[in-house]
PDB file as gemmi writes it, atoms N, CA and C in Angstrom:
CRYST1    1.000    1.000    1.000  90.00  90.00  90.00 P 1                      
ATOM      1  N   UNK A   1       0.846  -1.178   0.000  1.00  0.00           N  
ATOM      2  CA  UNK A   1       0.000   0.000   0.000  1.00  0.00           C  
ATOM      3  C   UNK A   1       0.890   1.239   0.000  1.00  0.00           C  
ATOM      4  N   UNK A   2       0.642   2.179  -0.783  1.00  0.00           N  
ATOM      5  CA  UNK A   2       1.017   3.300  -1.040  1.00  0.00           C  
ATOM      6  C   UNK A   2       1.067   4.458   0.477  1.00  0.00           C  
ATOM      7  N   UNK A   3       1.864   4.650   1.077  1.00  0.00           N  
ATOM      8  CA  UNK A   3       2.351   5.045   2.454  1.00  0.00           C  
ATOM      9  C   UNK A   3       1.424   6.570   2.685  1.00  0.00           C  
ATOM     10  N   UNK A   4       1.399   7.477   1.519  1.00  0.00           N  
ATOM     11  CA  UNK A   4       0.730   8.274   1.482  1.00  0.00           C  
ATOM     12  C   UNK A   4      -0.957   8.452   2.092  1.00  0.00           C  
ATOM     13  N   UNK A   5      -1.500   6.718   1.019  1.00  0.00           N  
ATOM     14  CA  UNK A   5      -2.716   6.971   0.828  1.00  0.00           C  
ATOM     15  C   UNK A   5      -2.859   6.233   2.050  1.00  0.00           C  
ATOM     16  N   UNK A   6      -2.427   5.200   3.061  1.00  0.00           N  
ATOM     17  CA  UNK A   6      -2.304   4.610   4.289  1.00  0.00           C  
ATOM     18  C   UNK A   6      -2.561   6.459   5.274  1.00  0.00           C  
ATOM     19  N   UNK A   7      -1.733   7.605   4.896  1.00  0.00           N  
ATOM     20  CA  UNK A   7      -1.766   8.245   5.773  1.00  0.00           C  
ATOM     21  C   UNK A   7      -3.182   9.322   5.551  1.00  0.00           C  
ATOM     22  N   UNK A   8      -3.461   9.580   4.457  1.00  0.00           N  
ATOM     23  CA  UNK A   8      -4.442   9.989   4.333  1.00  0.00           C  
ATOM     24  C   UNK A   8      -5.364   9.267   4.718  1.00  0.00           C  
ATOM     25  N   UNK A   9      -6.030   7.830   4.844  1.00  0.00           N  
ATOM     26  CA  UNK A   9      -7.070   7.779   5.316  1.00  0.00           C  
ATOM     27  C   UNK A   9      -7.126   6.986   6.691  1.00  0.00           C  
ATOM     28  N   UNK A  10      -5.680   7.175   7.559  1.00  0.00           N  
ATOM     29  CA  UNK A  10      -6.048   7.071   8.646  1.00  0.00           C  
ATOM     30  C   UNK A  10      -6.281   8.502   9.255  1.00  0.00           C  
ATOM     31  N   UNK A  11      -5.993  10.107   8.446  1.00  0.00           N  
ATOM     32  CA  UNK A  11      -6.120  10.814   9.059  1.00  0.00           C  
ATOM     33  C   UNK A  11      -7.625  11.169   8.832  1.00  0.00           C  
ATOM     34  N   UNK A  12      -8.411  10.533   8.061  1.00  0.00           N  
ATOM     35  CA  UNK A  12      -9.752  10.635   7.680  1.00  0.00           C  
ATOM     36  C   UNK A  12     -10.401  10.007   8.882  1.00  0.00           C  
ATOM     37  N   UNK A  13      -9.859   9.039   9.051  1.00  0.00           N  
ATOM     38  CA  UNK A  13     -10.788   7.846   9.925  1.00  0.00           C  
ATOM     39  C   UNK A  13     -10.700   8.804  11.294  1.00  0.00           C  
ATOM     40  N   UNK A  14      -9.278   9.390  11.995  1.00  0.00           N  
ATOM     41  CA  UNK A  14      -8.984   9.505  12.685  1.00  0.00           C  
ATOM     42  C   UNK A  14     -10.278  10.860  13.344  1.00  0.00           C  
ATOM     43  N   UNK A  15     -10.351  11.874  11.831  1.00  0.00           N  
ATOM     44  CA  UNK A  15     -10.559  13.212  12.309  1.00  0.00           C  
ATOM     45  C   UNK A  15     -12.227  12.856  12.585  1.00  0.00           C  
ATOM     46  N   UNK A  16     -12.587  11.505  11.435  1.00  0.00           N  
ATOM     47  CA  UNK A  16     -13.926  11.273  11.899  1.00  0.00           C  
ATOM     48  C   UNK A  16     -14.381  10.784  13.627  1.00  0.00           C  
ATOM     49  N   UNK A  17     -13.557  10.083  13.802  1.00  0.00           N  
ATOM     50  CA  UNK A  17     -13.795   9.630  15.436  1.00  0.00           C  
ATOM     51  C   UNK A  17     -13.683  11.109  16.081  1.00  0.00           C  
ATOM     52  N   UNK A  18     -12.829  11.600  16.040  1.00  0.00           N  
ATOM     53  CA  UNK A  18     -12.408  12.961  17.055  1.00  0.00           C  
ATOM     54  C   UNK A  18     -13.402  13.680  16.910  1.00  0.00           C  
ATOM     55  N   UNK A  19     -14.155  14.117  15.484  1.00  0.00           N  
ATOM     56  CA  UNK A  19     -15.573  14.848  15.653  1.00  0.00           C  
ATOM     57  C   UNK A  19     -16.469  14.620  16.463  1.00  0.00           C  
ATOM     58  N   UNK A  20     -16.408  13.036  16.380  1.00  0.00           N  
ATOM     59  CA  UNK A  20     -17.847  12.502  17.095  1.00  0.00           C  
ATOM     60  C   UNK A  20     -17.736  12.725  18.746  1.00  0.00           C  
ATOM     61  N   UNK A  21     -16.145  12.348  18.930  1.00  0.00           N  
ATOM     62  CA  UNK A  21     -16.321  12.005  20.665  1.00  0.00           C  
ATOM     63  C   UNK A  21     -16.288  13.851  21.237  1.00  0.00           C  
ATOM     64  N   UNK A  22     -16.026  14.370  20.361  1.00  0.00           N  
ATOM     65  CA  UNK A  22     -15.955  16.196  20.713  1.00  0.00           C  
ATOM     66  C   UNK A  22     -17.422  16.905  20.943  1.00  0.00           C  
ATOM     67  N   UNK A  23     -18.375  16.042  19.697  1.00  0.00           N  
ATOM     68  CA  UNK A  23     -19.382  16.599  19.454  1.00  0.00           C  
ATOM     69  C   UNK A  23     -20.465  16.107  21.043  1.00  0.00           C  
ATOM     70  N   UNK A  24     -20.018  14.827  21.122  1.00  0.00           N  
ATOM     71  CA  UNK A  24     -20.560  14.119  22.354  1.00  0.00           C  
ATOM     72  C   UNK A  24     -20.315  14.599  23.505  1.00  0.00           C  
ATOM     73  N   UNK A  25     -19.245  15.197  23.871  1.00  0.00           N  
ATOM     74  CA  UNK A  25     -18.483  15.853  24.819  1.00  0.00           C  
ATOM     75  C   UNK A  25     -19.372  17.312  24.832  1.00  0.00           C  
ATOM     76  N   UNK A  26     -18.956  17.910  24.347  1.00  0.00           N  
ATOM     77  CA  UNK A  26     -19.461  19.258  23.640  1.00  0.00           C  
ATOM     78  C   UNK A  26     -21.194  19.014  24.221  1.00  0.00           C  
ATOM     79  N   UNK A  27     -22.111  18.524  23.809  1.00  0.00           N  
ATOM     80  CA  UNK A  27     -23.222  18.720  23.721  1.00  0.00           C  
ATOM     81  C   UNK A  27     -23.909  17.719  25.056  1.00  0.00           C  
ATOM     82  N   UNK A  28     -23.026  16.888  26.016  1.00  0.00           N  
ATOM     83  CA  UNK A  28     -22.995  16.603  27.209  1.00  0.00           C  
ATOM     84  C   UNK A  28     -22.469  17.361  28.124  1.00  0.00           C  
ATOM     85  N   UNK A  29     -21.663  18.733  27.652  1.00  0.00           N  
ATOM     86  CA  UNK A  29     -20.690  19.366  28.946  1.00  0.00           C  
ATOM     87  C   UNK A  29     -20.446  18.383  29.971  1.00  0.00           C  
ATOM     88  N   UNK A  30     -19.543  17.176  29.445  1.00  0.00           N  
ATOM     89  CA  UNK A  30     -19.271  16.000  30.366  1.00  0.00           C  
ATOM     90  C   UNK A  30     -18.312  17.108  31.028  1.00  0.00           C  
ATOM     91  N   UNK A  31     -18.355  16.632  32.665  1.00  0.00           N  
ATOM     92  CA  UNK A  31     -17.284  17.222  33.521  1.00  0.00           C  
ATOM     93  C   UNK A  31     -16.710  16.379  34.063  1.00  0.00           C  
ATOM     94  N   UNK A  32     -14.825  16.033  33.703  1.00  0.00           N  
ATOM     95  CA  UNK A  32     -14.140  15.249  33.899  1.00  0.00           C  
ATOM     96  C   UNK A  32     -12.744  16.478  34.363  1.00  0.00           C  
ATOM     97  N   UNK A  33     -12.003  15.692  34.662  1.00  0.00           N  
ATOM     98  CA  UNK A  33     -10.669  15.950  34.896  1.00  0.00           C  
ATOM     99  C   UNK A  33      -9.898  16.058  33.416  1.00  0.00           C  
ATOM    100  N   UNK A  34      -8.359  17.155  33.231  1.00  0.00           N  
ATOM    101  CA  UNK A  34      -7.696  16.994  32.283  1.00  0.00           C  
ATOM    102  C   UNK A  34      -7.164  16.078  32.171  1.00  0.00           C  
ATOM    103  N   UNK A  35      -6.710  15.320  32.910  1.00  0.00           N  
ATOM    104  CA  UNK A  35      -5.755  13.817  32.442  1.00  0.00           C  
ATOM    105  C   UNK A  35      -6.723  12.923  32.254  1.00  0.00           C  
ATOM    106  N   UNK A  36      -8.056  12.953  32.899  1.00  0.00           N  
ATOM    107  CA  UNK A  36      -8.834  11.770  32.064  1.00  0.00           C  
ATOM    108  C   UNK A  36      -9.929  11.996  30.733  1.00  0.00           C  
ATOM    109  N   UNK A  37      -9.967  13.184  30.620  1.00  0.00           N  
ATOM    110  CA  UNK A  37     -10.146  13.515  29.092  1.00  0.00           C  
ATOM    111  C   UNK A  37      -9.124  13.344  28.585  1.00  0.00           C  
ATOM    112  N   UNK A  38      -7.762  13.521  28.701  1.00  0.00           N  
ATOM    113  CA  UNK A  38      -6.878  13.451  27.671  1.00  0.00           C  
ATOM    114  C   UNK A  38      -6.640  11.769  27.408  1.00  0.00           C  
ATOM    115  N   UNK A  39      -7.074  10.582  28.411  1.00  0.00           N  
ATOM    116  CA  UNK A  39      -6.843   9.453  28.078  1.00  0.00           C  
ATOM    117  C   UNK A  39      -7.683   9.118  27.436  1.00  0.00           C  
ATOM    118  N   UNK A  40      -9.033   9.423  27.832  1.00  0.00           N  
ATOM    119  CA  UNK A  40     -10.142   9.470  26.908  1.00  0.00           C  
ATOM    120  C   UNK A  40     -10.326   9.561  25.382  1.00  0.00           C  
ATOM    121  N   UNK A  41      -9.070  10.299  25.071  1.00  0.00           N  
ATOM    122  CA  UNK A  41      -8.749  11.129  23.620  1.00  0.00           C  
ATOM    123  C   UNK A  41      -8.064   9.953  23.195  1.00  0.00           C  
ATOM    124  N   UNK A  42      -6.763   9.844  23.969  1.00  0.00           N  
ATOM    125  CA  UNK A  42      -5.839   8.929  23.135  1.00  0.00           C  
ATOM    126  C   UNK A  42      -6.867   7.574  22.925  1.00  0.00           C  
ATOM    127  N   UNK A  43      -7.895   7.076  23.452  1.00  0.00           N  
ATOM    128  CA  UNK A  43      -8.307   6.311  23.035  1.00  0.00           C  
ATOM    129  C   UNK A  43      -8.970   6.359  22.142  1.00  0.00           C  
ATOM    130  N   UNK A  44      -9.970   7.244  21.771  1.00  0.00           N  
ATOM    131  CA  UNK A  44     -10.358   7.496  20.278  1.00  0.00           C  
ATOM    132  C   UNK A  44      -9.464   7.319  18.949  1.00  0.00           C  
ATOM    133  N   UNK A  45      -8.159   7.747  19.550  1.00  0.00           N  
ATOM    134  CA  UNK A  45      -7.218   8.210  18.636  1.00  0.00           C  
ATOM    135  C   UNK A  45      -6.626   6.691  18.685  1.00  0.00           C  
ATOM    136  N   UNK A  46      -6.724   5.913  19.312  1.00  0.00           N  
ATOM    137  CA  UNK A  46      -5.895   4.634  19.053  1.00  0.00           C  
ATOM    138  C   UNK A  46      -6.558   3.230  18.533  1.00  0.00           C  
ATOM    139  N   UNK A  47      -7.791   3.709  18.708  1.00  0.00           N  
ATOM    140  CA  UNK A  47      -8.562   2.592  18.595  1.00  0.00           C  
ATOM    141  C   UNK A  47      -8.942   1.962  17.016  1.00  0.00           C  
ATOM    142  N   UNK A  48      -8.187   1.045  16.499  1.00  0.00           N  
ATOM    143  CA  UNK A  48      -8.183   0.075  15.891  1.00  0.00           C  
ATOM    144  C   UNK A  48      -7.146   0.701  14.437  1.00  0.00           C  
ATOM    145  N   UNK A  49      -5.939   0.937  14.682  1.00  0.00           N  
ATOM    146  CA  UNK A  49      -4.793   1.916  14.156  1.00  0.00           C  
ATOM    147  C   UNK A  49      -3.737   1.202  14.613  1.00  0.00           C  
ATOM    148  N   UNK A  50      -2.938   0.028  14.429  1.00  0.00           N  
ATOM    149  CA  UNK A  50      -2.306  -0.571  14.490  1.00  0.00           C  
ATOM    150  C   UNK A  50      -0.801   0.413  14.502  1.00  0.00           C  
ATOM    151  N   UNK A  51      -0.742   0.803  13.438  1.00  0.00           N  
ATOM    152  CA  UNK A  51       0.563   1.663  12.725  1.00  0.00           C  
ATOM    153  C   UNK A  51       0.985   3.009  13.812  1.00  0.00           C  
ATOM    154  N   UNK A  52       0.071   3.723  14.793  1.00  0.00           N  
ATOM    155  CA  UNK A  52       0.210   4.144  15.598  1.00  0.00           C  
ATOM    156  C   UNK A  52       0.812   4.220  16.663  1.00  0.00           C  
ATOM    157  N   UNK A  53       2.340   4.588  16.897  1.00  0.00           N  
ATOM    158  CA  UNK A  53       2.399   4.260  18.318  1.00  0.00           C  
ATOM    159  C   UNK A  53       2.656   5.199  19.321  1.00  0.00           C  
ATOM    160  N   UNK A  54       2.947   5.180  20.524  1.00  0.00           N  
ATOM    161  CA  UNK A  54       2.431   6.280  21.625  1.00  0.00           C  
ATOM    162  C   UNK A  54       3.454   5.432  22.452  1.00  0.00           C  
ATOM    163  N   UNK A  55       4.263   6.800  22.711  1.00  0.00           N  
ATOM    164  CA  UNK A  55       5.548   6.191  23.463  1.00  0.00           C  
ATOM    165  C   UNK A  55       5.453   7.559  24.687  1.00  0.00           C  
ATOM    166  N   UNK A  56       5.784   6.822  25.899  1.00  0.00           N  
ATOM    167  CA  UNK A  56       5.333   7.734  27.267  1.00  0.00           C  
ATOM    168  C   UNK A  56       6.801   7.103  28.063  1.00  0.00           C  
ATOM    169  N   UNK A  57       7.123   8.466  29.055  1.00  0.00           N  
ATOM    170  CA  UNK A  57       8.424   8.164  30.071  1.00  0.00           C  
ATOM    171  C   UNK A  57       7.400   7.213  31.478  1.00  0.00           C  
ATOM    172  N   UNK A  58       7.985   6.248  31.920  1.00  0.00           N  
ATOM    173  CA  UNK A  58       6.740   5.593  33.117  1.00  0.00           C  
ATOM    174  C   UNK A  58       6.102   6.510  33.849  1.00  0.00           C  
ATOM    175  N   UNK A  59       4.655   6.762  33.711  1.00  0.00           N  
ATOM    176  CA  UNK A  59       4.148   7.893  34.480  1.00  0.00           C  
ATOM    177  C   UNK A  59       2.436   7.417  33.987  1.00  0.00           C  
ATOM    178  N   UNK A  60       2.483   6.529  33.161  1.00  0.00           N  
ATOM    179  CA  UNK A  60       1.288   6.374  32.821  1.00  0.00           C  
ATOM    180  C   UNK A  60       0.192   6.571  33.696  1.00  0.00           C  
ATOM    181  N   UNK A  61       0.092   5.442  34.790  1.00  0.00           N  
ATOM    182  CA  UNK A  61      -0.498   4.950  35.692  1.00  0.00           C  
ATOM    183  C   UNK A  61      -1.588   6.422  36.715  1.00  0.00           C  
ATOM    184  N   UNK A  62      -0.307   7.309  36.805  1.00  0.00           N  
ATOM    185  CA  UNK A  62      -1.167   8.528  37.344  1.00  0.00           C  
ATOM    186  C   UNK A  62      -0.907   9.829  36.012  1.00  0.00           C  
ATOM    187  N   UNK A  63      -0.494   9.852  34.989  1.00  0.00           N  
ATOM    188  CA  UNK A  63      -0.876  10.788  33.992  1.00  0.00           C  
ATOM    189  C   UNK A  63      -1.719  10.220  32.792  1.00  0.00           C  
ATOM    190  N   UNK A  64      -2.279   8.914  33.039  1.00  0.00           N  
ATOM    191  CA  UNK A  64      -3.081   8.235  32.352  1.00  0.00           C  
ATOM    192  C   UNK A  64      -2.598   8.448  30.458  1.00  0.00           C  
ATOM    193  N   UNK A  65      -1.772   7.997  30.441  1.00  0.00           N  
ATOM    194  CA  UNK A  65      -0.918   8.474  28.905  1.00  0.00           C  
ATOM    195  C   UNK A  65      -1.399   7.264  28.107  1.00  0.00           C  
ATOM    196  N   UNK A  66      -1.952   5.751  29.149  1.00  0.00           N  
ATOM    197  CA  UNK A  66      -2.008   4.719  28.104  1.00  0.00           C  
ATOM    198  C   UNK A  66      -3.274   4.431  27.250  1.00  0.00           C  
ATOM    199  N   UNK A  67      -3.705   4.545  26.381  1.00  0.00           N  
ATOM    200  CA  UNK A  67      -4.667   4.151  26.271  1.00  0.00           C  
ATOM    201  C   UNK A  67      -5.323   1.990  26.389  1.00  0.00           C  
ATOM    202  N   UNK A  68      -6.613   2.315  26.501  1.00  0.00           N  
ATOM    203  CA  UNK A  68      -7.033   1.112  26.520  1.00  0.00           C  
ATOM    204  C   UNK A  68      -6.255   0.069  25.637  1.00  0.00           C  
ATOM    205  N   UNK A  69      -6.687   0.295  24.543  1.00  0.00           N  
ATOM    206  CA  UNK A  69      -6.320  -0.742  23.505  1.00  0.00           C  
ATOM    207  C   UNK A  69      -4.811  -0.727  23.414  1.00  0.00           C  
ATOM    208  N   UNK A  70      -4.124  -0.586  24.358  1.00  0.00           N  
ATOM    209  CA  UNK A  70      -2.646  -0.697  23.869  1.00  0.00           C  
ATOM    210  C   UNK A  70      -1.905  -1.601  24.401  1.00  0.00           C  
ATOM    211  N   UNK A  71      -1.021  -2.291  24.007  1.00  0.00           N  
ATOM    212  CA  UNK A  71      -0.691  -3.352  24.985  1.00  0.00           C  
ATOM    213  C   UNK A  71       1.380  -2.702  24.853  1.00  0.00           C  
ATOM    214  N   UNK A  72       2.003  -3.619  25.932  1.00  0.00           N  
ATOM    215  CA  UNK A  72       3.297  -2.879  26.221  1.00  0.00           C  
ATOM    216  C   UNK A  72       3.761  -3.615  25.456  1.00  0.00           C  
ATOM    217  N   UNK A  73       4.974  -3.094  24.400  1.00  0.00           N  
ATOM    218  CA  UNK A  73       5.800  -3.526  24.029  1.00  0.00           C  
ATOM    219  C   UNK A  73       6.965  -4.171  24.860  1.00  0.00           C  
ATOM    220  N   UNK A  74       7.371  -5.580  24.856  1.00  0.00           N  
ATOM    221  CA  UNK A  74       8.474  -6.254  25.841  1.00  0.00           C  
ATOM    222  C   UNK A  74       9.208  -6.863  24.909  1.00  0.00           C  
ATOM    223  N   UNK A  75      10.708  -7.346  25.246  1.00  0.00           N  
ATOM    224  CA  UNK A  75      11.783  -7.884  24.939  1.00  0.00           C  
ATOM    225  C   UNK A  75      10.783  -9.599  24.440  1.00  0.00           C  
ATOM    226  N   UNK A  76      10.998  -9.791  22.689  1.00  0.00           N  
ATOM    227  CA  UNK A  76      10.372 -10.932  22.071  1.00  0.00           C  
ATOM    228  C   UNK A  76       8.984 -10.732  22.163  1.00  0.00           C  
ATOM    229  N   UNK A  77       8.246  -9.660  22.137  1.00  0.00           N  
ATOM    230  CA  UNK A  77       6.619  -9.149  22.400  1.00  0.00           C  
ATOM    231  C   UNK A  77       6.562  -8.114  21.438  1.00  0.00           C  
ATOM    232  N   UNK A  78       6.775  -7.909  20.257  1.00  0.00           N  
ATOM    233  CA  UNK A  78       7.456  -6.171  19.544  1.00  0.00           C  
ATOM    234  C   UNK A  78       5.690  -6.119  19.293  1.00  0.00           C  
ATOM    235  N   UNK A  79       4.387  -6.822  19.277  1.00  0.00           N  
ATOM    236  CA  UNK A  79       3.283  -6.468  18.783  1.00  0.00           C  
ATOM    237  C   UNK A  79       2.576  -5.491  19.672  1.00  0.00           C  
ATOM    238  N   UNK A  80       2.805  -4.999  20.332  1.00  0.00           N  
ATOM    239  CA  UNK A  80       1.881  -4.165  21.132  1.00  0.00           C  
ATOM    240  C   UNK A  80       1.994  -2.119  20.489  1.00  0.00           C  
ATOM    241  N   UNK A  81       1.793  -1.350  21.254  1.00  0.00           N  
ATOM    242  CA  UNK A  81       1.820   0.121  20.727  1.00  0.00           C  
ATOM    243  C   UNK A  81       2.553   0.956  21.878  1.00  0.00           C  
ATOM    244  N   UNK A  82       2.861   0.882  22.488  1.00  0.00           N  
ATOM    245  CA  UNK A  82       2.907   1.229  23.241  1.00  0.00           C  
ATOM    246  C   UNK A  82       4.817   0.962  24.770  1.00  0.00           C  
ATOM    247  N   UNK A  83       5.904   1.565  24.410  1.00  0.00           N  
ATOM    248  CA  UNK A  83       6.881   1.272  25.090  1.00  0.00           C  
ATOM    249  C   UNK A  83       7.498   2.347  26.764  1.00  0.00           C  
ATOM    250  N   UNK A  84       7.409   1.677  27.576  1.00  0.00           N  
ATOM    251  CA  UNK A  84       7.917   2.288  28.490  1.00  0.00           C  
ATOM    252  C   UNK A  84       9.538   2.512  28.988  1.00  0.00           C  
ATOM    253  N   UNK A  85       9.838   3.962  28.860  1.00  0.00           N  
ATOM    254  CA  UNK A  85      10.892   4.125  28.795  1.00  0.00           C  
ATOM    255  C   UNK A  85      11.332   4.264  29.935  1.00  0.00           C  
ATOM    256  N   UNK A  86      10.339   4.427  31.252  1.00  0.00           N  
ATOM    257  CA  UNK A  86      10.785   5.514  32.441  1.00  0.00           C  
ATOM    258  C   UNK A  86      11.396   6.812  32.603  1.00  0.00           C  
ATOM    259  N   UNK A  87      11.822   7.070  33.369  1.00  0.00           N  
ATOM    260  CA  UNK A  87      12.318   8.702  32.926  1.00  0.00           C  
ATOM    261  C   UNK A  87      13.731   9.009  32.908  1.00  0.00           C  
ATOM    262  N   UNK A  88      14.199   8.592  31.616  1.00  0.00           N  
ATOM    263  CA  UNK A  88      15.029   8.945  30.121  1.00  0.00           C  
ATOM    264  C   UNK A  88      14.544   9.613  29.068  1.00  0.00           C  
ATOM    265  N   UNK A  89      14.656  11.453  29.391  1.00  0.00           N  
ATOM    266  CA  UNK A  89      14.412  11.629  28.462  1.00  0.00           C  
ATOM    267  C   UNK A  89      15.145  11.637  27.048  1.00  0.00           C  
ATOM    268  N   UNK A  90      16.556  11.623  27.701  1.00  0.00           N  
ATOM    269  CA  UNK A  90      17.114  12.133  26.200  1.00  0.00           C  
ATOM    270  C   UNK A  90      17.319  10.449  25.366  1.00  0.00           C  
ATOM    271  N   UNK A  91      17.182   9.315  26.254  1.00  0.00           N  
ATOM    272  CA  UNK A  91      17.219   7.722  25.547  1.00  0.00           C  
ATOM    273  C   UNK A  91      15.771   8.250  24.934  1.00  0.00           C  
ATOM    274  N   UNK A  92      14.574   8.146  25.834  1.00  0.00           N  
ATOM    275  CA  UNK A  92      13.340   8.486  24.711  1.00  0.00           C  
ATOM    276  C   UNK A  92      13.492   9.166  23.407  1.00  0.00           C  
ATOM    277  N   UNK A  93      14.162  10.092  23.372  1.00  0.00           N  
ATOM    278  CA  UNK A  93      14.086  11.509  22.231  1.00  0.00           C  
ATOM    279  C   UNK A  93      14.977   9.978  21.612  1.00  0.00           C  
ATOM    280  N   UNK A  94      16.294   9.927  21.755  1.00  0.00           N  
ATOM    281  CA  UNK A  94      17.106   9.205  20.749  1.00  0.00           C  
ATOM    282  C   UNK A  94      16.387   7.914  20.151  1.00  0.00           C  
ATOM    283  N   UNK A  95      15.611   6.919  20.721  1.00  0.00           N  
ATOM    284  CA  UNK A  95      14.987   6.073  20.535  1.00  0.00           C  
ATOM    285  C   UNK A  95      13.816   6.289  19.270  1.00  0.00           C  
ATOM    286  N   UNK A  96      12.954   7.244  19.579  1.00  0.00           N  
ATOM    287  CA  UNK A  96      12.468   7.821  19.211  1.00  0.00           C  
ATOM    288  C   UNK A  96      12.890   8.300  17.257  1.00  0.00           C  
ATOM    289  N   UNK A  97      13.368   9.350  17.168  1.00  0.00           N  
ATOM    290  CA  UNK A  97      14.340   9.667  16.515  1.00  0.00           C  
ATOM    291  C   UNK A  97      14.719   8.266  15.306  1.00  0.00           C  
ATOM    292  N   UNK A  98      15.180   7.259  16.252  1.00  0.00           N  
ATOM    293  CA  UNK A  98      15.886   6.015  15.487  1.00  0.00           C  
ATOM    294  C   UNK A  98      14.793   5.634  14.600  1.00  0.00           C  
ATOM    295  N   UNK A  99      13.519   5.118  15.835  1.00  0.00           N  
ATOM    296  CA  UNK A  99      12.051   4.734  15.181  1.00  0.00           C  
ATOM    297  C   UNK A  99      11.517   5.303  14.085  1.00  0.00           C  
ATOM    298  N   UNK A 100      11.155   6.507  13.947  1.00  0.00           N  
ATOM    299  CA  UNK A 100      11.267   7.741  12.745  1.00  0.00           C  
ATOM    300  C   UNK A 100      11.786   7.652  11.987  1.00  0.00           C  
ATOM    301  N   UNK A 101      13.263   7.726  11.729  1.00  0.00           N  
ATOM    302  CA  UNK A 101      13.977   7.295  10.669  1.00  0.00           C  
ATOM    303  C   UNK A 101      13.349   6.068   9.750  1.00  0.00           C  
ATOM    304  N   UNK A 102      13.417   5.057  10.581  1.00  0.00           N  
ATOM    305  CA  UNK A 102      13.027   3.824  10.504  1.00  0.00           C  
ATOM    306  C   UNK A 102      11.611   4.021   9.301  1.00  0.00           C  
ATOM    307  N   UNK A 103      10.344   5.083   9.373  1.00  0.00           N  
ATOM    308  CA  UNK A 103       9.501   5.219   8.535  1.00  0.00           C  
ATOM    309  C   UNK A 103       8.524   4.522   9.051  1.00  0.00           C  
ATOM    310  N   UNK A 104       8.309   3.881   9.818  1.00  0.00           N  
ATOM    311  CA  UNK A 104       7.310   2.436   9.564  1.00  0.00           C  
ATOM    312  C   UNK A 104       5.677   2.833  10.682  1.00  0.00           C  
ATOM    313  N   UNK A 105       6.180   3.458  11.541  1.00  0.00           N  
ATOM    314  CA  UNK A 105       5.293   3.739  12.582  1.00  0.00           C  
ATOM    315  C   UNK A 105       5.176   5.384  12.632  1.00  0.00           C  
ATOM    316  N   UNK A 106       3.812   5.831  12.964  1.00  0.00           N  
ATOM    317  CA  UNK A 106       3.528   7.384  13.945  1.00  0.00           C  
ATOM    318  C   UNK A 106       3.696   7.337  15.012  1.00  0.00           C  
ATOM    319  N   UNK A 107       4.053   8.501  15.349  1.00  0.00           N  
ATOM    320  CA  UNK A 107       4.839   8.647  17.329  1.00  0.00           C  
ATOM    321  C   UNK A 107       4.871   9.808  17.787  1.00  0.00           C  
ATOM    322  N   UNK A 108       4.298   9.541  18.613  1.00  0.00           N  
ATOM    323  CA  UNK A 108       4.061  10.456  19.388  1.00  0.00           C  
ATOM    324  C   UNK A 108       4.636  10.655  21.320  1.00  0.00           C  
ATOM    325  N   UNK A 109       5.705  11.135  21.584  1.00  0.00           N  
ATOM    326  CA  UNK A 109       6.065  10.982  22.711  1.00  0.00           C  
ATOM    327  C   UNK A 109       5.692  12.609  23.928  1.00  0.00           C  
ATOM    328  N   UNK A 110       5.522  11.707  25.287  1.00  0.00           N  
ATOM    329  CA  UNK A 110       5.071  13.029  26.244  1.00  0.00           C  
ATOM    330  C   UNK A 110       5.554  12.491  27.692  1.00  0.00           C  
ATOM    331  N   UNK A 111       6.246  13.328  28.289  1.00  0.00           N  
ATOM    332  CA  UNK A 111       7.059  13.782  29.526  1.00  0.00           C  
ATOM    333  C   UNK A 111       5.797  14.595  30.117  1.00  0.00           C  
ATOM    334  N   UNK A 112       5.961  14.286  31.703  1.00  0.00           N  
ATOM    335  CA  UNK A 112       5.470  15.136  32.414  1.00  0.00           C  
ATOM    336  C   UNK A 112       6.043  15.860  33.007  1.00  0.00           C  
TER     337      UNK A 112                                                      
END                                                                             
């Protein structure tokens, strides 16, 4: 598949979910906390997007960075979305960086 048209219509699929859960939000004035709307988000945003991945320093647990559907990447486990670096930032950035090069995956990394 043509890498382009892979990115165009996951950003289709993507912007369609984000309308809906905004519009739902929006027209519920749900009242939540910022870190659990923002996990809330990444799950929209992750949900059923394989090629996606979401790389966090260990902090998940109380900055809620993981989403549901993600499972941890481990040593002989490479299928999951999701790698914990703990707090390294500049191994994250370099890691990171390598992955990118690499072409193959989206990434997105966040420090608290």
């Amino acid at each position: 598949m043509n890498l382009n048209v892979y990115v165009r219509d996951i950003a289709a699929e993507m912007g369609r979910s984000a309308l809906e859960f905004k519009r739902k939000h929006t027209e519920e004035k749900t009242k939540m906390a910022s870190r659990k709307t923002s996990q809330e988000t990444l799950n929209v945003l992750t949900e059923g997007f394989s090629g996606i991945s979401w790389r966090f320093g260990r902090l998940d647990r109380s900055n809620l960075t993981k989403a549901k559907s993600q499972e941890t990447i481990v040593p002989g486990e490479y299928g999951g979305s999701y790698i914990h670096y703990g707090v390294r930032e500049h191994g994250m950035a370099a890691a990171m960086n390598g992955i990118a090069l690499h072409g193959v995956l989206f990434l997105m990394g966040v420090l608290f």
